[in-house]
C-alpha positions in Angstrom: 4.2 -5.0 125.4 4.3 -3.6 128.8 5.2 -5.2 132.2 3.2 -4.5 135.3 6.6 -5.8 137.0 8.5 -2.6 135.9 9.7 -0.7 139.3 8.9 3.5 139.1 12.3 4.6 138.6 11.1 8.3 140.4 10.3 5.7 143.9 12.8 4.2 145.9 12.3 1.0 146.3 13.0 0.5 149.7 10.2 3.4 150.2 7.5 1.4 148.0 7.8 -1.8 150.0 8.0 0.2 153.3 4.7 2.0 152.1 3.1 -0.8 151.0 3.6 -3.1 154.1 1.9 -0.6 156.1 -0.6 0.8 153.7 -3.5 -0.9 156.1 -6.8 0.1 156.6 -9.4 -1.9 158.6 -12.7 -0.7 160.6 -12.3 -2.3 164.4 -15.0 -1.3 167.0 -13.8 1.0 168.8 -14.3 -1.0 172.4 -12.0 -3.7 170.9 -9.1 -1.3 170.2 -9.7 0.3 173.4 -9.1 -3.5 175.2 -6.3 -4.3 172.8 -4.3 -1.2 173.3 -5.2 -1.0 177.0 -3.5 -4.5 177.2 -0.1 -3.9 175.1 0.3 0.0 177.0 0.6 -2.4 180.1 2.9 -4.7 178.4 5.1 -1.8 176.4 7.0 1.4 177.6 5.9 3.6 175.2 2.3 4.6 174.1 3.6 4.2 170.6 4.8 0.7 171.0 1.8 -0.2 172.2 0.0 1.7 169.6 1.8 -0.5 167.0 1.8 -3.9 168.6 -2.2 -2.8 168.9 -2.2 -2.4 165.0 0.0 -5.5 164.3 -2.7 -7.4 166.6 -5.4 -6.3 164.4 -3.6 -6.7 161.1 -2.5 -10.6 162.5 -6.5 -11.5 163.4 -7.4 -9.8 159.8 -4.7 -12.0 157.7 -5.2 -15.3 160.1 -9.2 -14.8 160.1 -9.4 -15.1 164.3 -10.8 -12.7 165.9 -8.9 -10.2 167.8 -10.2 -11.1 171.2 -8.9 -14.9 170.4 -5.5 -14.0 169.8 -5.8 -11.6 173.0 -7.1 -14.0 174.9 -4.2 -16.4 173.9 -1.1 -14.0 174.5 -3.5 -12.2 177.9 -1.1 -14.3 180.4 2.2 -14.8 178.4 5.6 -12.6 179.9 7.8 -10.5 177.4 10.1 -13.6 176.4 6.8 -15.7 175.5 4.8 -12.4 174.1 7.9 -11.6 171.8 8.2 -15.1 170.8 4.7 -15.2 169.3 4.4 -12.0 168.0 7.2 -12.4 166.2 6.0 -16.3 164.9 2.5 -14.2 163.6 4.4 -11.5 161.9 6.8 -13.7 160.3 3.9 -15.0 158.6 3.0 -11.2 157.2 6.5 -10.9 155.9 8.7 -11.9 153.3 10.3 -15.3 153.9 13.6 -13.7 153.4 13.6 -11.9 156.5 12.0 -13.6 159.3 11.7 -12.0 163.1 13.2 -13.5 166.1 15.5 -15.8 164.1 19.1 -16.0 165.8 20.8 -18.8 164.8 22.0 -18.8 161.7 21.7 -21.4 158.9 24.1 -22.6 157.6 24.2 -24.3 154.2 25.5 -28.1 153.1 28.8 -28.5 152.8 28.4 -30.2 149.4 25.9 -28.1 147.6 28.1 -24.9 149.2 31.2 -26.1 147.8 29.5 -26.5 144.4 28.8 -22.8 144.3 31.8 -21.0 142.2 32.4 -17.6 143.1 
């Protein structure tokens, strides 16, 4: 019997999760986009930063079910530190809980279930 689990030996598999995290494809009026993009090129130093902060907005609001101009209207007023901050809390919550954004402190384990560990 066949797994659906089995990984395309022919595709990298750093390329297949790569691809798949950003194999997204939504319909956004174009007046929101414009106000959301508008916003982040003030905010960014690049046009493609704020290009892809724009997406990530729209790709946040879709998984979250707020609308777009809710989340803009909640971050409109923040400065980087605080717009960084949140951003990275809403992606962390697209990703894999394995690698979370904006997390610099690192944990460290109990003593007594670490010395348990045989190596």
């Amino acid at each position: 019997m066949a797994s659906v689990n089995n990984p395309n030996p022919s595709i990298d598999l750093t390329v297949r999760v790569f691809d798949s995290f950003n194999q997204f494809e939504f319909n956004v009026p174009a007046n929101e986009y414009d106000v959301v993009f508008s916003f982040f090129k003030t905010k960014m130093s690049t046009e493609e930063a704020a290009r892809s902060f724009a997406t990530t907005l729209f790709r946040i609001s879709v998984n979250n079910n707020i609308p777009v101009v809710d989340l803009l209207d909640q971050i409109r007023n923040m400065n980087q530190m605080d717009l960084t901050v949140t951003m990275a809390y809403y992606l962390n919550g697209l990703r894999s809980p394995t690698t979370l954004l904006g997390v610099s402190q690192i944990l460290l384990p109990n003593y007594y279930a670490a010395r348990n560990v045989v190596q």
